[in-house]
C-alpha positions in Angstrom: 97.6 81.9 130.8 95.9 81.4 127.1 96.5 84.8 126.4 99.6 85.3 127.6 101.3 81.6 125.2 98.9 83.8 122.4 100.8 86.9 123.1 104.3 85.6 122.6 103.1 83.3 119.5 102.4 86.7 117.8 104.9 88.3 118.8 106.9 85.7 117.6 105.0 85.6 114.5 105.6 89.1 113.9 109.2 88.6 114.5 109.7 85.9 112.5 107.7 86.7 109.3 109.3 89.2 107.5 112.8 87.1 107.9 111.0 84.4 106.7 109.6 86.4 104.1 112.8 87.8 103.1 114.5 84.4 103.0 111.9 83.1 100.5 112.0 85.6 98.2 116.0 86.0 98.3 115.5 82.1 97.4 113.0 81.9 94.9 115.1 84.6 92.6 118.2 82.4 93.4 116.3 79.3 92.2 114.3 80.6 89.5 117.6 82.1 88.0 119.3 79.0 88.5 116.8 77.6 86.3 116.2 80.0 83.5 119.9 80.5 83.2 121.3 77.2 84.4 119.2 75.7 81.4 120.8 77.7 79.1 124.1 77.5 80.4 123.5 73.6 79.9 122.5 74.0 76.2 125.7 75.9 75.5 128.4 74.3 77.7 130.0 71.0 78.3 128.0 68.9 80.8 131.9 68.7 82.5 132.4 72.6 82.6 128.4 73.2 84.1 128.2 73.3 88.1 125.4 73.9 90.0 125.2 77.6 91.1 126.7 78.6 87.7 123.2 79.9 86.5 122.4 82.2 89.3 126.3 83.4 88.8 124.9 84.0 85.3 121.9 85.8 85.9 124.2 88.2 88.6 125.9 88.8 85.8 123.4 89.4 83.1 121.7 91.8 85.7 124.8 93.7 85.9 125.4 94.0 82.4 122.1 95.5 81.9 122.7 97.9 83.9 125.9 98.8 82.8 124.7 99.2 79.2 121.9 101.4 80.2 124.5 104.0 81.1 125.1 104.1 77.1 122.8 106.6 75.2 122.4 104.2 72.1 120.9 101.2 74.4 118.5 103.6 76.6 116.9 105.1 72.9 116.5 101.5 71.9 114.9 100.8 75.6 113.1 103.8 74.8 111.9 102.8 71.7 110.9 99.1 73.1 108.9 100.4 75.8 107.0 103.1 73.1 106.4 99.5 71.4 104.9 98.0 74.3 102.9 101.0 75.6 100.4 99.9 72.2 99.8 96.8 73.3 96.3 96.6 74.9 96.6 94.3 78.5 100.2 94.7 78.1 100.3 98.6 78.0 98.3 98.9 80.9 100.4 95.9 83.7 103.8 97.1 82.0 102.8 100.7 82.7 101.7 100.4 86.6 104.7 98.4 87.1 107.1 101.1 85.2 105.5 103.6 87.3 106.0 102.3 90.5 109.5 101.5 90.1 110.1 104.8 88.9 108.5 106.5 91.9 111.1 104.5 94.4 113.7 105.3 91.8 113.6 109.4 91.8 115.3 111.1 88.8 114.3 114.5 89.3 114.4 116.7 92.5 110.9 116.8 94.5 109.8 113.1 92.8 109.0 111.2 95.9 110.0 113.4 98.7 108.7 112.8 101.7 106.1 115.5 103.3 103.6 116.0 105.8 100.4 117.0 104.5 97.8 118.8 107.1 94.2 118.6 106.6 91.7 120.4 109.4 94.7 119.7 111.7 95.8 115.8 111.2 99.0 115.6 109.4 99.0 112.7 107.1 102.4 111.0 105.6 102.9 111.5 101.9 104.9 111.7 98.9 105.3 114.2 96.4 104.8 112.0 92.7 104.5 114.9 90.6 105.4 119.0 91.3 106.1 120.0 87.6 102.8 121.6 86.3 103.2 120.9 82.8 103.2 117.0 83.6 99.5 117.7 85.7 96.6 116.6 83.7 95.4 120.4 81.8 92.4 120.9 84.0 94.7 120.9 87.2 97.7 123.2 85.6 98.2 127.1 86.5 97.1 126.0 90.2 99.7 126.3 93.1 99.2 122.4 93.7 101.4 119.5 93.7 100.4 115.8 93.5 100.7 113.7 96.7 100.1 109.9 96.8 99.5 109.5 101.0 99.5 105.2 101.4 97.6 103.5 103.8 98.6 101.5 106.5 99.1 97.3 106.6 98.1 97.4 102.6 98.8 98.5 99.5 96.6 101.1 98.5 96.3 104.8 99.2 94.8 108.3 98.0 96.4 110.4 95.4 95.6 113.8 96.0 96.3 117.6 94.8 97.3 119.8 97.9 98.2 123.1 97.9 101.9 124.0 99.0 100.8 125.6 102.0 99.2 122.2 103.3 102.5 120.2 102.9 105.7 120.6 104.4 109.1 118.7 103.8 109.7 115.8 106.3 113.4 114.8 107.3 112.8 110.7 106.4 114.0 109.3 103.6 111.2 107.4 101.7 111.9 103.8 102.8 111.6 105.0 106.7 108.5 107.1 105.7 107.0 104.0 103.9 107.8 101.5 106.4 106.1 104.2 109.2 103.1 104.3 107.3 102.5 100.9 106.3 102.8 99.4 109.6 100.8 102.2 111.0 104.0 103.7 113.2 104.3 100.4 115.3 108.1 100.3 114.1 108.9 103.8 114.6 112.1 105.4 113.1 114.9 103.4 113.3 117.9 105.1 115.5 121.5 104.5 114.3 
């Protein structure tokens, strides 16, 4: 009887958590922009014009904005130049970096960055992602090899191995990242979603 009320409180755990989860962090960006901005907005405006909400309206639009000016040339040199300014400084260079890095890596640019392959190793396929196929960007000791770069996570963490496998070892999988990802992490107890 005990482990059957223990079964369905984790199952109802599990079902509940990442809603929660969600929920709170949907929340906590709609509060701490309300804050950041709605201060602001407080400094500048008439108390009579200010209504609560307005800040995370704000910061909506400020995000948008951003983004809209990155399309221009002019703004992404001066990103450019901002982040060259940044990469000097010492604890700063190295968090900034990491976190550059990874949102690169879920934000492909280039053809090959981050797609999704199957890598075999004395027969066990592992999940994996390509992070880096062009040889010239491989450190020098690794160049001139017919290798690509694969970072394979691990499940219910963040972490994982970043490894150089020869082509012949991977092969292209038909997922897109975020169902490869979410397969991995939670070790394939969601499976792939069917629409």
């Amino acid at each position: 009887m005990f482990k059957s009320i223990s079964k369905i409180l984790l199952t109802g755990f599990i079902t509940l958590l990442p809603v929660v989860l969600t929920i709170y962090l949907l929340y906590w960006l709609a509060v701490s922009s309300e804050q950041v901005m709605g201060g602001a907005l407080r400094w500048v405006l008439p108390q009579a014009t200010y209504f609560p909400g307005l800040g995370m309206v704000a910061g909506l639009l400020v995000v948008f904005i951003v983004g809209l000016m990155m399309k221009a040339i002019l703004v992404r040199q001066l990103f450019a130049f901002g982040e060259k300014l940044l990469y000097r400084l010492p604890l700063i260079k190295t968090v900034y970096r990491a976190m550059r890095d990874l949102f690169d890596f879920f934000t492909p640019k280039q053809e090959g960055l981050g797609q999704v392959v199957a890598v075999t190793y004395n027969g066990i396929e592992l999940i994996g992602f390509i992070t880096q196929s062009e040889q010239r960007r491989l450190p020098e000791s690794f160049r001139n090899q017919d290798k690509v770069l694969v970072y394979l996570p691990m499940s219910y963490m963040i972490g994982g191995f970043t490894v150089f496998i020869p082509r012949e070892h991977i092969r292209p999988l038909k997922m897109t990242m975020e169902e490869a990802m979410r397969f991995a992490l939670t070790a394939g107890i969601t499976g792939k979603n069917e629409d």
